[in-house]
N, C-alpha and C positions, 0 to 999 in steps of 0.2 A: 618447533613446528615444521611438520615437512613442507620442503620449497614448494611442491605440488600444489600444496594449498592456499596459496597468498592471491587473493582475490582483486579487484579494481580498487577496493578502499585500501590495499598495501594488508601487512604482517599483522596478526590479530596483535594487539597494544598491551601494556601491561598496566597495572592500577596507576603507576604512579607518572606515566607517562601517554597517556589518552587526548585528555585535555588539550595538550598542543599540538595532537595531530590532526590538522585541517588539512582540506585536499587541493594543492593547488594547481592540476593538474590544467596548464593555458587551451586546450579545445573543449573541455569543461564549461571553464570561466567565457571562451569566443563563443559555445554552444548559448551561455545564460545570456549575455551582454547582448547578440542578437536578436535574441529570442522578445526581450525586457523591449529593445526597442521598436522589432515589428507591433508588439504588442500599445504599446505607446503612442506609436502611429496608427494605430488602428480606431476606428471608430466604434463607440457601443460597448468597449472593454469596462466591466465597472468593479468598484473595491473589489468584492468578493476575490475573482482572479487575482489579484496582485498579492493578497493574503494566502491563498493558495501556491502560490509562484514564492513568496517568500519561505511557507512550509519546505517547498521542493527542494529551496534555493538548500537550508539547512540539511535537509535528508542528506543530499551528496556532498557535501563542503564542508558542513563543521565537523566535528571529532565523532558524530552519532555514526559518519559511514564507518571508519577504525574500528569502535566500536561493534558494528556488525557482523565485522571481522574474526571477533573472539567470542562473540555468543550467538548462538540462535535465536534465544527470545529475543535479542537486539534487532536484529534479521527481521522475525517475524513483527515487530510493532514498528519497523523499519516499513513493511510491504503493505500492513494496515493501514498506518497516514498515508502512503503513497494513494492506496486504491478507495479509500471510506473517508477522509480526512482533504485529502488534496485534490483528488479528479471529483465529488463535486463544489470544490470550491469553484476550481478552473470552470466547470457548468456554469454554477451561478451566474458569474463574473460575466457569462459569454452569451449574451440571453439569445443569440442569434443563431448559434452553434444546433444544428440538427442534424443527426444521421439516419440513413438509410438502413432498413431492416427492424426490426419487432422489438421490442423490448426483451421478450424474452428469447427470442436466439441469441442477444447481446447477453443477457444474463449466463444462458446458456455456457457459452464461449469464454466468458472473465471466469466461471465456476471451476468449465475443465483445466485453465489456463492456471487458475490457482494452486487448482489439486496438483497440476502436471507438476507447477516449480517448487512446490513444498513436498515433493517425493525423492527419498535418500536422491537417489542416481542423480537425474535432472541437476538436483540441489548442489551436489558435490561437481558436476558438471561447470553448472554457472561460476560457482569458485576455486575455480584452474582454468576460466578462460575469458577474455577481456570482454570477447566478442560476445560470447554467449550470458556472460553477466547481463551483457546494455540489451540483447534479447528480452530475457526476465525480467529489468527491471520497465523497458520500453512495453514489451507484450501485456505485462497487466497492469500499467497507467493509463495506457491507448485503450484495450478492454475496459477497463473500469468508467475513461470518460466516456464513451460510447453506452455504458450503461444506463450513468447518470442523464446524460440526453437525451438515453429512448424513455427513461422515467419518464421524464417531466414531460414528454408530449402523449404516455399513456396515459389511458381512464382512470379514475382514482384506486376501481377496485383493482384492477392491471395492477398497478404499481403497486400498491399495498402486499396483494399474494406474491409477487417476484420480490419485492423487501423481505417478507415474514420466511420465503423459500430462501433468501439468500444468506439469512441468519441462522436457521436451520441448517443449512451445509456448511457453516463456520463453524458453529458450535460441534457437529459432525464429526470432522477434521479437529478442532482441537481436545474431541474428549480421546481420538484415534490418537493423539500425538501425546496428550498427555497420560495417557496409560499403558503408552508404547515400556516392556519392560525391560529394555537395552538400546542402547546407543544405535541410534538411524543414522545420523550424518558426520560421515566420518573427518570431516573437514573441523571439527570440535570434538574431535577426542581428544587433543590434550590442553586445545584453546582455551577450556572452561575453566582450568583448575586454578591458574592464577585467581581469580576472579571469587575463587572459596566455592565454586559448584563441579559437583561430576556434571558429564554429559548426559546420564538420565536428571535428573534437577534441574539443567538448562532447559532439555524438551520438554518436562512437564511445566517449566515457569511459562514456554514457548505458547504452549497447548493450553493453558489458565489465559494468556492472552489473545488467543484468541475464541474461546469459551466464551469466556464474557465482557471486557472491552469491546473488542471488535466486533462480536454480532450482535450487540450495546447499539453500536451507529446504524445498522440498518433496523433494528427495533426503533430506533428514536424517530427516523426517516419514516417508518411505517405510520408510526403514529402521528406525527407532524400533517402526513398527507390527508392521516383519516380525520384529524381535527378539522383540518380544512375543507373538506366534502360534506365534514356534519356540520360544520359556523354557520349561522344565519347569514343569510347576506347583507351587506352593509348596506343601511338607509340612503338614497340617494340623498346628493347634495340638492339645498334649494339654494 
């Protein structure tokens, strides 16, 4: 593999030796440790967060980041728990958590932010550079929880059209990717082959998930909101 390409999670991994590359990288670990304890001490922090924080915890520490390394579908269901899976856990968990600005400029913003870092250049960018990885992967966690916050204090129909549009330009993006008919990201051109795929078969497994997986969680989210707009409302207590 060229040295050019060796990203924050290290050398893409081979089949037989993955499993034991965890990342122990000590301002990683001082970043979590802190983090775990402001959080701790924090007031109004509830499960939901901490399941979310544990998700993250795995994203970048256990063998899934090496992984990432050597495939792009890795990558890319790598950056779908990050932003559909783990920023609204963190929401949940935070019921106090509110940002400034619309729902949909917030959607807006995570949408461009997605498209920008799953485009060849960008992409091969983030992996040849430390700085510009923690960019990417900082830019649309931050995006994404901002999303999930402008949700839940939008109207239900708000919320619902910004869901159903934000599943529409997933699925968008992965039918572009997965019927891309040559190799986009040169960072896995030769990564993939251990592994028994070319690089076009990695992008289309890439582009399959997030076709349907991923715009899966904002269908679910849409519908979850519309259930709850149409429930009767619950009988008061006597």
């Amino acid at each position: 593999m060229d040295q050019s390409w060796i990203p924050y999670c290290g050398a893409a991994p081979l089949p037989g030796d993955w499993l034991g590359r965890w990342n122990g990288d000590p301002l990683l670990l001082l970043a979590v440790a802190v983090t775990a304890g402001a959080a701790y001490r924090r007031a109004g922090v509830a499960v939901p967060f901490w399941a979310g924080f544990v998700v993250l915890f795995l994203l970048f520490v256990s063998p899934l980041c090496a992984l990432s390394s050597a495939l792009f579908s890795v990558r890319v269901a790598h950056h779908v728990m990050l932003t559909a899976v783990v920023a609204p856990l963190l929401v949940w968990g935070l019921p106090k958590l509110q940002v400034k600005g619309s729902a949909a400029l917030w959607a807006a913003l995570h949408v461009l932010l997605f498209w920008f870092w799953h485009a060849p250049l960008p992409y091969a960018l983030a992996l040849s550079s430390e700085r510009i990885f923690w960019a990417m992967q900082l830019s649309l966690l931050a995006s994404a929880v901002a999303v999930w916050a402008a949700l839940r204090e939008a109207s239900p129909p708000t919320a619902i059209a910004l869901l159903l549009a934000m599943m529409v330009q997933m699925g968008l993006l992965g039918a572009l990717i997965t019927f891309a008919g040559s190799p986009l990201y040169t960072p896995h051109y030769v990564s993939t082959q251990p592994w028994g795929l070319s690089p076009v078969e990695d992008q289309q497994l890439a582009g399959l998930i997030m076709w349907a997986p991923a715009a899966g969680f904002y269908l679910a989210a849409a519908l979850w909101r519309g259930w709850a707009m149409l429930a009767p409302p619950a009988a008061p207590a006597r």
